[in-house]
C-alpha positions, 0 to 999 in steps of 0.5 A: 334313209332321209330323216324327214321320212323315218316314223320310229327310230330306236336308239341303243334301246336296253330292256332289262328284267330284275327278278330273284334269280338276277338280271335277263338283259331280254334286249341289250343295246337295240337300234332300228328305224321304220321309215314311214309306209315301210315295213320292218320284219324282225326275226329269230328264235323264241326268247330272241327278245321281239316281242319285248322290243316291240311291247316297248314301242308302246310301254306295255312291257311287264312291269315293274320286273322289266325296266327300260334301262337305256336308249331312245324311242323316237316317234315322229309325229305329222307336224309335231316335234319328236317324241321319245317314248323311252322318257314317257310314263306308263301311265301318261297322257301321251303315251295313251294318246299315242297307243291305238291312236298312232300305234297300234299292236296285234297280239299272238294269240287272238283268243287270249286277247279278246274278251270271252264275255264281250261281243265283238261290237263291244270290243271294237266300240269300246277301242274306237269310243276311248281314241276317237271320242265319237257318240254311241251310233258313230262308234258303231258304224264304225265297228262295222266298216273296220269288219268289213275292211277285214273281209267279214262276211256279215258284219253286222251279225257278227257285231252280236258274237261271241269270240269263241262262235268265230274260227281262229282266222275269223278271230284273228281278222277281229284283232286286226280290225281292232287294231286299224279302227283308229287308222294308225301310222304304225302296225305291229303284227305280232306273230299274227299267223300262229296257230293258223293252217297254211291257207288262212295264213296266206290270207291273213298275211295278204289282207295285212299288206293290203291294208297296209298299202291302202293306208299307207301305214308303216308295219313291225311284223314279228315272227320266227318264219323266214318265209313270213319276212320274205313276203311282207317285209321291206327291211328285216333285222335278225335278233339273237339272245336280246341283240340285232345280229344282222340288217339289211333289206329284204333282198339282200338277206334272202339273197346273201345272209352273213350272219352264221345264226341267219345262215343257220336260220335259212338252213333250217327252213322246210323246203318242198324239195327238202329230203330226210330230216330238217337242218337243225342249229345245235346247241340251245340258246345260251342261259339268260343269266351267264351269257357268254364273254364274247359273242352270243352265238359263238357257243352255237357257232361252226365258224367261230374264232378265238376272238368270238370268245373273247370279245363282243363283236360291233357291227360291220357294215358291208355296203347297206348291209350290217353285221354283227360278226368277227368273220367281217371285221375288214368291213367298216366298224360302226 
């Protein structure tokens, strides 16, 4: 990966929540790249720590509670010098320059995240008025395209609704064009088919990737589903318990996963062939606060060795594919 081509790289990243209880490490020693007009698939079960990682990019992580303790968020601006986003204030100039500008989010769930008491033309008026400083009637035609772009039908009339006049899909088409009203150079998509029927999920996900090409912007999709990744993605990092497990490109998972968690995760996929009850990973996701000495997995583990309870695991690099795992420690150590 040239470095003039990489858009975000993210360096040891450490996301830490002080709250009574203790400490919950939700990410703990993070690194990736999104290399420009690529996509980025991040994978794993809920409470693996993807949608915290990717609510850092922009700083929206809950605070106070959660601290960024550690590492680099470098954001490489066209004919700017690197920023890192890490060392920003939450509530600086930049970083607000930046959001919606430069980076833009899909939240999981639409409903919660659009204004019952706005119109849709509000909404998207009011992102497009704050970034791109235009007048009232620019803003507005705007609006429209950026519905249009999303496949509405009528946008003009839906300018006028309301959040809860539209479906879920319609919704959730709102968001994304809120999100690309301002043209940014990175999209994250945030679980961006939850709750949807299988039909409009293909078509969510096919009009992403086609704006995402039309653009030429880099993408982040965040999700539990294998199936998602494989159709959308470049790249695909697998998260467990706060920590990257396992890096490759799309391909070379889906056609050799290493990893026992991403094993597991393939396993319990539903297939159309698939007969009598689904693969489940036992165990559960071990406590936030008395994580294990060694490996993260190693409880849930079916291969595991002594050393998986004793230490924890770097990664090992098998020709461009990266794993965090005892099991190939004869690979190279990173």
């Amino acid at each position: 990966m040239e470095e003039n081509n990489v858009l975000v790289d993210v360096r040891d990243l450490a996301v830490y929540f002080h709250i009574e209880q203790g400490i919950v490490k939700a990410v703990d020693g993070v690194n990736f790249k999104i290399e420009k007009g690529k996509s980025l698939g991040v994978v794993g079960e809920s409470g693996c720590g993807k949608t915290i990682t990717a609510l850092s990019l922009l700083l929206l992580h809950p605070q106070p509670e959660g601290k960024i303790e550690k590492g680099n968020i470098f954001f490489y601006p066209d004919g700017g010098d690197r920023i890192d986003i890490a060392k920003l204030g939450i509530n600086s100039k930049q970083i607000r320059q930046r959001r919606g500008n430069d980076i833009a989010m899909i939240f999981q769930e639409p409903m919660m995240s659009l204004n019952p008491v706005l119109n849709i033309g509000q909404q998207l008026m009011e992102t497009i008025r704050l970034h791109q400083k235009v007048d009232k009637n620019t803003a507005n035609k705007i609006a429209v395209d950026a519905l249009d772009r999303v496949r509405i039908s009528a946008p003009e009339k839906r300018m006028n609704e309301y959040p809860f006049q539209l479906s879920g899909g319609m919704r959730q088409r709102v968001m994304i064009a809120i999100a690309l009203s301002c043209n940014p150079k990175l999209l994250i998509a945030d679980e961006p088919t939850t709750a949807l029927d299988v039909t409009i999920e293909a078509e969510i996900l096919k009009l992403i990737t086609d704006l995402q090409k039309e653009l030429g912007m880099s993408m982040m999709m965040i999700t539990h589903d294998l199936g998602v990744i494989g159709e959308v993605t470049d790249d695909v990092v697998v998260m467990y318990v706060g920590k990257i497990v396992e890096k490759a490109s799309t391909k070379k998972l889906f056609d050799e996963p290493l990893h026992p968690y991403t094993k597991a995760l393939f396993k319990s996929r539903p297939e159309i062939r698939t007969q009598g009850r689904l693969s489940s990973i036992k165990g559960s996701v071990p406590n936030p606060y008395m994580q294990p000495k060694g490996c993260s997995f190693e409880p849930r583990c079916e291969v595991a060795m002594d050393i998986c309870k004793k230490k924890v695991p770097g990664f090992f690099d098998l020709g461009e594919h990266l794993v965090s795992c005892w099991k190939y420690s004869d690979g190279e150590g990173l």
